[in-house]
N, C-alpha and C positions, 0 to 999 in steps of 0.2 A: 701470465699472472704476475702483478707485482710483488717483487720481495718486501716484507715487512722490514720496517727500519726502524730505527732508535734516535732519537734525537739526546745527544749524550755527551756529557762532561768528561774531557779527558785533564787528568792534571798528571802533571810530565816535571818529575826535577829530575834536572839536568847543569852538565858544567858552563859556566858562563864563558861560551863561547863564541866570537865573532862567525857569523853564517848559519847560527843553530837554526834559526827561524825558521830561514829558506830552506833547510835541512828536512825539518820536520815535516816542514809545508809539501814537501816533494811527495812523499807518501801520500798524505791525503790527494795531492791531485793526480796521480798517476791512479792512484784507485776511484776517482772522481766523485769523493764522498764531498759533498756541501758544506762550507766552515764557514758558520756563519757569526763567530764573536772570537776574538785572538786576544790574550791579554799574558803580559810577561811581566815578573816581579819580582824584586830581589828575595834572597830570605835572609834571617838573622844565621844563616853558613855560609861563613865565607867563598866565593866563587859559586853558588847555586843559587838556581834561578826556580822559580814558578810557574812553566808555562800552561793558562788554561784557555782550553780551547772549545768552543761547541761546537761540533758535529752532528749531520745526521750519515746514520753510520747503516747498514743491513744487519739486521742480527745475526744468519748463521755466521757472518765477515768478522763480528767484532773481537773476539777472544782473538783469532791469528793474528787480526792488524795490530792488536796491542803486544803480540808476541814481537811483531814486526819493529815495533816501534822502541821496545826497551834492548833490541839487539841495536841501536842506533849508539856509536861508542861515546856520545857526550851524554846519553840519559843514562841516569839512576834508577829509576821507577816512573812507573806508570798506573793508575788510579783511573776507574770510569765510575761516572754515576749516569742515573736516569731518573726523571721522574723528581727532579728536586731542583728544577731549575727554573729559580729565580733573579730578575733583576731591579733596579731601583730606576722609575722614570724620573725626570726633574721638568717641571713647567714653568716657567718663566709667565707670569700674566699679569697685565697690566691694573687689574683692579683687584681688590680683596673687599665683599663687602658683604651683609649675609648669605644672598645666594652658593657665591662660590663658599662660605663654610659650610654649609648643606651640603654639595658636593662633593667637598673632603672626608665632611664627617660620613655619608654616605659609602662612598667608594673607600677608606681608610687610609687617608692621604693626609701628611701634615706641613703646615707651615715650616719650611727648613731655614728660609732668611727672609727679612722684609728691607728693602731698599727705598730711596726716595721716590725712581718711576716705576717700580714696580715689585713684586715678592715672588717666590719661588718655593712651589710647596713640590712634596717629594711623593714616593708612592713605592711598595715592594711588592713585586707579584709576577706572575708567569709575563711573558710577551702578550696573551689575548688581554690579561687584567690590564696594563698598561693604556694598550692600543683600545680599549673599551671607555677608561676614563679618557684617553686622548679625542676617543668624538664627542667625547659631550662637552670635554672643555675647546673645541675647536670653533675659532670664530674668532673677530679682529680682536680678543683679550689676549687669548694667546700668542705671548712674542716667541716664544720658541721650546724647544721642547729635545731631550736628550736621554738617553738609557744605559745606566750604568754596564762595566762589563759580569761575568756572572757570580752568582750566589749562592754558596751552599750551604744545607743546613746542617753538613758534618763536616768533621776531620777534612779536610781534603789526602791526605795520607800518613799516614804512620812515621814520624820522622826517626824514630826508636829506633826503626826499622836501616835508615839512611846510615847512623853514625856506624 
């Protein structure tokens, strides 16, 4: 029987340290949990970092790994969500004309820049929303196509909590 899994937001402040990455990343692949978005960023504290990450994780595994992960002597805290994860896709397409505002206004996607060869409208919503407007706008319009790293609709954690 498969174990149920989580596809799940980890947010990890931690000391900005040379090798954290590879640090943290060991964990995940030694437990060979799937990390499928990595995204590190400064904060307004000096030396502390943002690291979020998506995984999918097993459920009964998750509470220990994140035990696992704030004994890690450069992290501060650790933060999971689920179920709130979104991103922002970006399409590059070569025409803008009624059709594709149909489309946008449709699928709730907006003009983000208009350039001389071509505009780029943007779009926020799970990975299916994305990849749902990405087939219907697929075809020689589309020059290309990209997705932001992730989005949350809270706090990602308590900084009150850090000082």
């Amino acid at each position: 029987m498969k174990k149920p899994t989580l596809q799940t937001i980890f947010s990890i402040y931690a000391a900005d340290k040379k090798g954290l990455i590879g640090q943290i990343l060991v964990y995940f692949n030694r437990k060979n949990f799937a990390v499928s978005s990595l995204n590190v960023a400064r904060t307004d504290i000096r030396d502390l970092v943002l690291v979020t990450l998506e995984a999918v994780v097993p459920e009964k595994e998750l509470q220990p790994f994140v035990e696992r992960l704030k004994k890690v002597i450069e992290v501060y805290d650790v933060q999971t969500y689920a179920g709130c994860l979104k991103k922002t896709g970006f399409y590059r397409m070569a025409i803008l004309n009624e059709t594709l505002w149909g489309i946008m206004h449709r699928y709730g996607a907006v003009l983000s820049s208009l350039g001389e060869q071509s505009v780029v409208i943007s779009k926020t919503g799970s990975d299916d929303d994305l990849e749902e407007l990405y087939r219907r706008l697929e075809g020689p319009h589309l020059l290309g196509f990209c997705k932001s790293g992730l989005i949350v609709d809270q706090s990602l954690s308590p900084l009150v909590e850090l000082g």
